[in-house]
DRENMAR-960447 format. One record per residue (C-alpha): z negated, x, y; residue number from 0. Coordinates in steps of 0.02 Angstrom, whole numbers, always signed. Layout:
N
<node <Z,X,Y>,NUM>
...
***
This chain:
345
<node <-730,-1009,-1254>,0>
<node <-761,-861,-1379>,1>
<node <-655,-743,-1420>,2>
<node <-558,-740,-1554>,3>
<node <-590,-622,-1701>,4>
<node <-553,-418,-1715>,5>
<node <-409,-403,-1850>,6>
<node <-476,-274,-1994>,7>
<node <-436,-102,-1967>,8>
<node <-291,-54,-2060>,9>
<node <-313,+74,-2194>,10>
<node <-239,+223,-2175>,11>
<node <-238,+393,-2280>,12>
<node <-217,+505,-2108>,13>
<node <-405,+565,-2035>,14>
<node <-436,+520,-1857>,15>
<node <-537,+562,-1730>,16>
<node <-655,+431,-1762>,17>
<node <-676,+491,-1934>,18>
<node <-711,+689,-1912>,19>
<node <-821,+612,-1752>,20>
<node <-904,+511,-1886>,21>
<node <-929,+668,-1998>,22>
<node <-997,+805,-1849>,23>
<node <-1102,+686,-1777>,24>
<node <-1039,+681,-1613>,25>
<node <-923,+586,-1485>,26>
<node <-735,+560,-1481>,27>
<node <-733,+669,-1318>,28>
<node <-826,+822,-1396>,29>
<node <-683,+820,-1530>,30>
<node <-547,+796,-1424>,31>
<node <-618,+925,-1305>,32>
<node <-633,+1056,-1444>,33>
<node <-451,+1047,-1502>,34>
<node <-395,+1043,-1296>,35>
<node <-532,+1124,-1202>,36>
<node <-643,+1221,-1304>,37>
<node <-718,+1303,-1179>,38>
<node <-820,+1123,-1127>,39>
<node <-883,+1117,-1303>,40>
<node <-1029,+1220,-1340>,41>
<node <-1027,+1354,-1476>,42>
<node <-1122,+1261,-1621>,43>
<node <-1023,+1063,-1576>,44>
<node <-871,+1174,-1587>,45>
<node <-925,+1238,-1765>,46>
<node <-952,+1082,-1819>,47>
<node <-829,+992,-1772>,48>
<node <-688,+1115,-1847>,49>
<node <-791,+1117,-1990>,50>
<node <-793,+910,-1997>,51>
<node <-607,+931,-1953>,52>
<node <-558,+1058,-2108>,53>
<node <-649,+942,-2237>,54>
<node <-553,+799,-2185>,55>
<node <-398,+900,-2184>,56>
<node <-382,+841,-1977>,57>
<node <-277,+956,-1888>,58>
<node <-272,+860,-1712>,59>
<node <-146,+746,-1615>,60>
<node <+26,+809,-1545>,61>
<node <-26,+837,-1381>,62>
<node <-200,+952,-1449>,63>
<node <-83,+1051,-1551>,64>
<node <+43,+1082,-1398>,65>
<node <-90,+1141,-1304>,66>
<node <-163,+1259,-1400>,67>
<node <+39,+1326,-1439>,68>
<node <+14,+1371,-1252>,69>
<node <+92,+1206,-1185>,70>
<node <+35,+1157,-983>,71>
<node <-111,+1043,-950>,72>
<node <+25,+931,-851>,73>
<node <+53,+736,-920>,74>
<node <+214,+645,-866>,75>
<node <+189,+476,-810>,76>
<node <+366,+399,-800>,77>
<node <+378,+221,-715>,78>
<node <+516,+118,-669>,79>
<node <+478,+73,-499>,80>
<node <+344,+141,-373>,81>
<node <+410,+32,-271>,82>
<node <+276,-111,-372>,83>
<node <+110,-69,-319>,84>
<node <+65,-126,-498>,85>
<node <+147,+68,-534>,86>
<node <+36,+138,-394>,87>
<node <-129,+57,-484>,88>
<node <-66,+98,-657>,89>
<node <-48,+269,-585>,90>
<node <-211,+296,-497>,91>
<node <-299,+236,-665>,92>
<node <-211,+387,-756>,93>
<node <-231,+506,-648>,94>
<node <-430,+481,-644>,95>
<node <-447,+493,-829>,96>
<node <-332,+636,-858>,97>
<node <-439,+735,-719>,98>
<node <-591,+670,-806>,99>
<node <-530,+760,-948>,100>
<node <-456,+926,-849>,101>
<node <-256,+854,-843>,102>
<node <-144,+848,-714>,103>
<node <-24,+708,-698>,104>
<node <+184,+728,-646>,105>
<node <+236,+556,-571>,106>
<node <+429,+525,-581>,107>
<node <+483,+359,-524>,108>
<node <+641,+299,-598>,109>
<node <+681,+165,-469>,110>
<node <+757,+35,-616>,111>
<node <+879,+194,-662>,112>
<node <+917,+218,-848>,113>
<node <+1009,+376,-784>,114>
<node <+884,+418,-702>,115>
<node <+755,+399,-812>,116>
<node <+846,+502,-945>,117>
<node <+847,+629,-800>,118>
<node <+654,+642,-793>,119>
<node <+634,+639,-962>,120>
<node <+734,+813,-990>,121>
<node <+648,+881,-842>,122>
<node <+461,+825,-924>,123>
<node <+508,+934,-1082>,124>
<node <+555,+1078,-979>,125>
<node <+399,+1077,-901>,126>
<node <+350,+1084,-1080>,127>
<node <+219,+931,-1023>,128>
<node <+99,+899,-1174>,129>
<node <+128,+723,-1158>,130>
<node <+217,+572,-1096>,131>
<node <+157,+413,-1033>,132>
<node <+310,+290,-1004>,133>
<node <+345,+114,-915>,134>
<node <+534,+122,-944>,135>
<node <+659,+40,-885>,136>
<node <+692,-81,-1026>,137>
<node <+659,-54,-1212>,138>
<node <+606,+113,-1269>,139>
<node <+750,+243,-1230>,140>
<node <+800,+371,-1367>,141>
<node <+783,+505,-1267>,142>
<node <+599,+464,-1266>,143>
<node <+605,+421,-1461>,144>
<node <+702,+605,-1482>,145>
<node <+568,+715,-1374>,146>
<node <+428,+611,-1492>,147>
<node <+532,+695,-1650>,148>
<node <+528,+860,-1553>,149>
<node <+334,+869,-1541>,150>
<node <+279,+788,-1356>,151>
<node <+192,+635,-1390>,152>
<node <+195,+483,-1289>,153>
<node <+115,+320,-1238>,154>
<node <+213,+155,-1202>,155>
<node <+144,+55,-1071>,156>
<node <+241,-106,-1119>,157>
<node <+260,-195,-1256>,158>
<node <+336,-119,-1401>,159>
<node <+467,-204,-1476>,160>
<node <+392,-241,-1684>,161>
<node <+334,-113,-1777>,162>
<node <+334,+39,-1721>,163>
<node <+249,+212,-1734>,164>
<node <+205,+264,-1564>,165>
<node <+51,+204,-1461>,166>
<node <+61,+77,-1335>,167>
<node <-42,-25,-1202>,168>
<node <-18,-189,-1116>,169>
<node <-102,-351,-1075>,170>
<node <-70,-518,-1157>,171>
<node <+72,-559,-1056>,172>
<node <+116,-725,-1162>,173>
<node <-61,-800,-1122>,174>
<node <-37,-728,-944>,175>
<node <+100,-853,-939>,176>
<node <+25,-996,-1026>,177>
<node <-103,-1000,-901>,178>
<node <+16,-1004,-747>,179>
<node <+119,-1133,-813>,180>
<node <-51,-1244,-870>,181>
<node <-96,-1231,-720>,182>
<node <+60,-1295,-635>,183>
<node <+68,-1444,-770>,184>
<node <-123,-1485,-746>,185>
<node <-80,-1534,-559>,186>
<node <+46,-1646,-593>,187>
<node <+216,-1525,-578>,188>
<node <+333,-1563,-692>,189>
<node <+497,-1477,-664>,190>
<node <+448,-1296,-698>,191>
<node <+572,-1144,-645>,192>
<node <+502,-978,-702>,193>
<node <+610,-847,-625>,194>
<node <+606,-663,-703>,195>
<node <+680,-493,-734>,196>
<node <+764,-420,-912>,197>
<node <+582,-324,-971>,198>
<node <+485,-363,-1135>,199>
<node <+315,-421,-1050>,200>
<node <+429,-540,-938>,201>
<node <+494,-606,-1107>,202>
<node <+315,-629,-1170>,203>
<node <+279,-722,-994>,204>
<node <+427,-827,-1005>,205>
<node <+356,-867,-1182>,206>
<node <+183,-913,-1135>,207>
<node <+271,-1045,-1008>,208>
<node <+366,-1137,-1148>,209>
<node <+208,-1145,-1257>,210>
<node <+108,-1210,-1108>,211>
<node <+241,-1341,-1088>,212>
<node <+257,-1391,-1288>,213>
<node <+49,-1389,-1292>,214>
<node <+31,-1514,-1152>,215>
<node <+132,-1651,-1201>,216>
<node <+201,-1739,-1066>,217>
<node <+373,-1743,-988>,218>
<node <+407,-1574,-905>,219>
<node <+580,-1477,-902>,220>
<node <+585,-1308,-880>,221>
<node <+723,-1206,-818>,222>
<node <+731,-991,-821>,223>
<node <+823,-906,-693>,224>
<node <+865,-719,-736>,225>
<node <+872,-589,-621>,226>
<node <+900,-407,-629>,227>
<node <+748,-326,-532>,228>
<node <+598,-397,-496>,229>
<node <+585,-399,-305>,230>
<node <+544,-459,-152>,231>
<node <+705,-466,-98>,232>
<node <+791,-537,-242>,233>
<node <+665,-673,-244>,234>
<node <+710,-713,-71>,235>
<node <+888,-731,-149>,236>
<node <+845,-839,-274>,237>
<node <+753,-957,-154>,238>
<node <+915,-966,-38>,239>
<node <+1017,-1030,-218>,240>
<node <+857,-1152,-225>,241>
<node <+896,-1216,-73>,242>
<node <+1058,-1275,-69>,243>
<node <+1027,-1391,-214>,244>
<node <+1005,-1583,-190>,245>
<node <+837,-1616,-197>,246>
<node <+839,-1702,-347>,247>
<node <+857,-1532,-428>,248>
<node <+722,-1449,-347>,249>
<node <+577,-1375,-449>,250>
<node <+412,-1446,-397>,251>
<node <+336,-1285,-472>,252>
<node <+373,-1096,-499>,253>
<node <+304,-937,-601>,254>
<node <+364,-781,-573>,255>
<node <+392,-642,-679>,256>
<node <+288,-535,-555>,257>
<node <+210,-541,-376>,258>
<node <+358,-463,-285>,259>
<node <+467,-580,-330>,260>
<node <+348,-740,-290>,261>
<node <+318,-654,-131>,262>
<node <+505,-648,-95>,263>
<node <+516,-840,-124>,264>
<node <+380,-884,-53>,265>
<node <+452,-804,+110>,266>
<node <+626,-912,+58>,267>
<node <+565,-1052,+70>,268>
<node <+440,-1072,+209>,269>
<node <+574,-1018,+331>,270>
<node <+665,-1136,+295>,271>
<node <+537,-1272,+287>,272>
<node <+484,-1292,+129>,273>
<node <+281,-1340,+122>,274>
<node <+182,-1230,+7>,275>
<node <+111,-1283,-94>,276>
<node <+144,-1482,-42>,277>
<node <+305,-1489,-105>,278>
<node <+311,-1361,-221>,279>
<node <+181,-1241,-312>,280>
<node <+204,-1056,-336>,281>
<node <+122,-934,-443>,282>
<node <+140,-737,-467>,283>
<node <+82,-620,-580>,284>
<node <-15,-445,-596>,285>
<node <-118,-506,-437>,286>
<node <-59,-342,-311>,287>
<node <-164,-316,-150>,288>
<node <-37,-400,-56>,289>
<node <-49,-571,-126>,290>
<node <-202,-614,-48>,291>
<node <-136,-556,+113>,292>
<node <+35,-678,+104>,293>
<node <+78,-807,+265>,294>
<node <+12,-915,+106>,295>
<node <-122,-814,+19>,296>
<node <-32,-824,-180>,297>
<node <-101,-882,-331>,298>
<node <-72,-745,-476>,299>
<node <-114,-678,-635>,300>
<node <-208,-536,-645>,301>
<node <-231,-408,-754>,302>
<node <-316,-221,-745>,303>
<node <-172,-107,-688>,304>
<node <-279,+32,-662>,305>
<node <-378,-1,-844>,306>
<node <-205,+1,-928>,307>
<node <-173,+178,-838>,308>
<node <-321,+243,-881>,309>
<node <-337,+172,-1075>,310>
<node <-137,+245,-1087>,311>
<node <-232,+428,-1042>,312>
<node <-366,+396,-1183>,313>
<node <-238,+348,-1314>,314>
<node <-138,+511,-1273>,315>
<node <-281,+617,-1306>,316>
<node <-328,+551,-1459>,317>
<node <-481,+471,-1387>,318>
<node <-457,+315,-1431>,319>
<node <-322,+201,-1515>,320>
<node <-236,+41,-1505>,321>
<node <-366,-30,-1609>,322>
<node <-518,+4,-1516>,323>
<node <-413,-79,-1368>,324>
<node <-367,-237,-1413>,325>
<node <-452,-391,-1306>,326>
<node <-467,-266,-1148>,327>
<node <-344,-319,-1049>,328>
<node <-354,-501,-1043>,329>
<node <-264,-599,-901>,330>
<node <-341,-705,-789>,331>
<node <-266,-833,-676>,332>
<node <-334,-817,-466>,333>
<node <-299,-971,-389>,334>
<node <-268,-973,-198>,335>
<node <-165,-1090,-77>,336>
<node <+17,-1070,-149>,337>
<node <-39,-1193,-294>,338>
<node <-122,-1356,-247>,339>
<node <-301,-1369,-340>,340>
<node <-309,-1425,-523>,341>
<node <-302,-1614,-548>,342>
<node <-481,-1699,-601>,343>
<node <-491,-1854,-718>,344>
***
């Protein structure tokens, strides 16, 4: 299948790094480096690229202008739940590129806490941190919008919510979704639960189910179960609900908003007798370590954690933008024995 087109670049007045890269001759890195770390740039790149830089009337990102104010070589990570070892890959992704680069990274963990998280935020600007890299809670908080208007920039890992002026990095979460519920309908399951927590990717999941489901064109209901954190024991929660239903009512097939949560009723239901993937198929998503280690190794999507961590570094530093990232973190689904194998003609 090829991929689909690049969309056109838009136009826009403001010089980037690209542009005064363009002009010195020379990489992304050996700009960004001279505005943060001039001392890694030699004497003539450095020349040229502030000369490149006052012809195009480029005066460097937020975070390159903190730190040459005096600001710390410290970034603040913020996520909502090291708990998910999706957070611990995300994590280990950023903290390779920013010490690639000569950063340090501050990992506060805001355990699903909007309190909380507005805590950590006030404590990252009085570390005076030269930048932020979030995976809130829920949408963007203001207190993160507010320390934006106050000079520290920051990266959204998530999806942003429309237009919006800050950067931000995430897989395709709706075709995530639209291949875990194809593959469901392509074996024959036709009542669909998809079970998930209050987060914009989940939406975009949740999404990708119902346009699997429209797309196919047979029969199948679908039914969404909310939940408030995505986890393993809340899915085992929602599995004991499952259960005391007549069977008539049973799903034949699940997708989870994330692994945790499939792994949580996949644990459900076996105890209590339920054959996976017999009777019913299950499939996660973001592909942890630990789903191929389940009593029933699970099927998930995956997508690069690590890649999202590190890219979220790179668009902090000017390195890169969202442009230059789109089609890089494409889903894929990993099939394994919670979902029976795809039906052939």
């Amino acid at each position: 299948m090829t991929s689909p087109p690049r969309r056109p670049r838009a136009v826009s007045s403001v010089p980037t790094v690209g542009d005064v890269a363009a002009r010195a001759g020379v990489s992304r890195a050996t700009v960004s480096y001279t505005f943060t770390q001039p001392d890694r740039v030699s004497p003539d790149l450095r020349r040229r690229v502030l000369a490149a830089a006052d012809e195009l009337g480029y005066v460097g990102n937020d975070a390159a202008r903190r730190l040459r104010a005096g600001h710390s070589l410290a970034l603040g990570l913020l996520v909502s739940s090291a708990a998910n070892p999706v957070y611990a890959e995300i994590s280990a992704g950023a903290e390779a590129e920013a010490a690639a680069h000569g950063r340090f990274v501050l990992l506060a963990n805001s355990d699903e806490s909007a309190e909380r998280e507005r805590a950590y935020l006030n404590f990252f600007e009085s570390q005076h941190v030269s930048g932020i890299i979030a995976a809130p809670v829920g949408d963007v908080p203001a207190e993160l919008l507010g320390l934006r208007s106050r000079g520290t920039p920051f990266v959204l890992v998530g999806v942003a919510p429309g237009p919006h002026s800050y950067p931000a990095i995430s897989g395709d979460n709706e075709r995530g979704g639209h291949l875990a519920a194809a593959h469901l309908l392509a074996q024959g399951r036709r009542r669909l639960l998809f079970a998930g927590g209050p987060h914009p990717h989940v939406d975009l999941r949740l999404a990708g189910v119902r346009r699997a489901i429209a797309e196919s064109g047979v029969p199948a209901s679908l039914e969404v179960v909310r939940v408030r954190v995505q986890t393993a024991k809340v899915g085992e929660e929602v599995s004991r609900t499952l259960l005391e239903r007549p069977e008539r009512d049973f799903p034949d097939g699940i997708v989870a908003g994330n692994d945790l949560l499939a792994l949580g009723l996949l644990h459900g239901l076996i105890v209590a007798g339920v054959r996976v993937p017999e009777d019913l198929s299950l499939v996660g998503y973001d592909d942890i370590e630990f789903a191929d280690f389940a009593i029933v190794p699970l099927t998930s999507v995956r997508h690069p954690s690590a890649a999202l961590g590190a890219g979220a570094v790179r668009l902090l530093l000017g390195l890169e933008d969202e442009q230059d990232m789109q089609g890089r973190f494409e889903p894929e689904l990993v099939v394994r024995a919670t979902s029976l194998p795809t039906a052939r003609p």
